[in-house]
N, C-alpha and C positions, 0 to 999 in steps of 0.2 A: 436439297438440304441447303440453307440458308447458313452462311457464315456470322458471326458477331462481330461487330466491332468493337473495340476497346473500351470506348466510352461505353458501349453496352452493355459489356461482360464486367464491369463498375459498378456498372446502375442495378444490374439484377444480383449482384454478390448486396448491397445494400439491404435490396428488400429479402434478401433470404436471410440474413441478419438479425430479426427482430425479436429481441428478449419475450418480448410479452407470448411469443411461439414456443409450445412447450418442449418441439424439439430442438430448442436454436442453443447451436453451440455458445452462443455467448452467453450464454445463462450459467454455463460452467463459470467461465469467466470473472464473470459478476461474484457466483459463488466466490470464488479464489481471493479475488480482492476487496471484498467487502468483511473477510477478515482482520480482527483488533491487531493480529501481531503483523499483517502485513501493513496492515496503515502507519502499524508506530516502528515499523522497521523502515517503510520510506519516507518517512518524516523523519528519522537521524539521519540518515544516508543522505537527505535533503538538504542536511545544514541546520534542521528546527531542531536543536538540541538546548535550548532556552531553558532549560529546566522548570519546564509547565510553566513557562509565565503566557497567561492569555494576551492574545493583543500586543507581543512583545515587535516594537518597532523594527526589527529588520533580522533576517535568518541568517546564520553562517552559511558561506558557500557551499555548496556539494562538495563533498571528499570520499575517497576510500577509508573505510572502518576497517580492523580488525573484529574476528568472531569477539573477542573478550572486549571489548570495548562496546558492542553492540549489546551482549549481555549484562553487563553491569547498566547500560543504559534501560532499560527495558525491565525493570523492576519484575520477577514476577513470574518468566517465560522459563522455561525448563530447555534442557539444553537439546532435546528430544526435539520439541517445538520449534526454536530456534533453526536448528538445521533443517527440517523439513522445510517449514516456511524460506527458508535462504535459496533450498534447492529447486525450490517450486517456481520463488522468482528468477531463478538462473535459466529454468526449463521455460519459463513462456517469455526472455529476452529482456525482464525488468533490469536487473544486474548480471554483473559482470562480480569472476569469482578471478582472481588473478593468485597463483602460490609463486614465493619467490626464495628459491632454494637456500637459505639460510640453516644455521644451527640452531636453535630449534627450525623449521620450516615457518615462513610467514606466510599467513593466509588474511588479503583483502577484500574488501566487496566495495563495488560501484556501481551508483545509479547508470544504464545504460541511456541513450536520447529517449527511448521509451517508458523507462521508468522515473525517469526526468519528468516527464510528460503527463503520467498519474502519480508523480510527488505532489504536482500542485494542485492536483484534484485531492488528495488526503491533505492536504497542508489545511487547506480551508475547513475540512470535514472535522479534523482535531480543535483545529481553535474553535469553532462551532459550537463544539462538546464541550471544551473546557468555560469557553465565556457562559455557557445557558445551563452549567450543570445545576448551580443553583436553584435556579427557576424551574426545573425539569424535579429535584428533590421535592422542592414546596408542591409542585403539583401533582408527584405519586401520594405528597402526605392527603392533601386536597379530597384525593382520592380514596384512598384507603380509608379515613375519617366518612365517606358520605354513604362506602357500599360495609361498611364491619357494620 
């Protein structure tokens, strides 16, 4: 029996890795975060709270949110959703849920260095969406006009 070395047991966790393999765990993953309410939950948590301005010159830092500040942000989201999505990112180390024993009790969420890290991967995917929605309208209309 042949042992691995480090660099090894690297390089084959890599290729076991592979999305496009129908059993690979990161396909879960992919699932999870390719979700609308987790992209626009770390994009406030981000600092992108610009209030939709596309293209807006520069993001507020990263901060801790409150759940109610999070949901007033997030037009839309049921409170259902909200928490699950919150506990999902808590559960795979995106954020951090910190309570601090006050009257009422306060309860904060923070992006952790990991969720840091696929902020700026949704940061880009939002403005994306927001600068080309237009152009994405005109071309369902495009469409719907060529096949009715």
């Amino acid at each position: 029996m042949t042992t691995m070395k480090a660099a090894q047991k690297r390089a084959q966790a890599k290729v076991e890795y592979n999305a496009f393999l129908a059993g690979c765990p990161s396909r879960q993953l992919l699932d999870r975060i390719s979700n609308k309410w987790v992209v626009l939950i770390l994009c406030a948590l981000g600092g992108d709270n610009s209030a939709g301005q596309p293209g807006a010159a520069h993001a507020d830092a990263p901060r801790p949110m409150r759940y109610s500040e999070i949901s007033r942000l997030l037009a839309g989201v049921s409170q259902k959703m909200l928490t699950q999505t919150l506990r999902s990112l808590e559960h795979d180390g995106l954020l951090t849920r910190t309570v601090t024993p006050t009257v009422p009790v306060t309860v904060s969420y923070e992006l952790t260095d990991l969720g840091l890290s696929l902020h700026h991967m949704t940061r880009g995917l939002r403005n994306w969406a927001q600068t080309h929605m237009a152009e994405v309208l005109e071309n369902r209309e495009n469409y719907d006009s060529r096949t009715s």
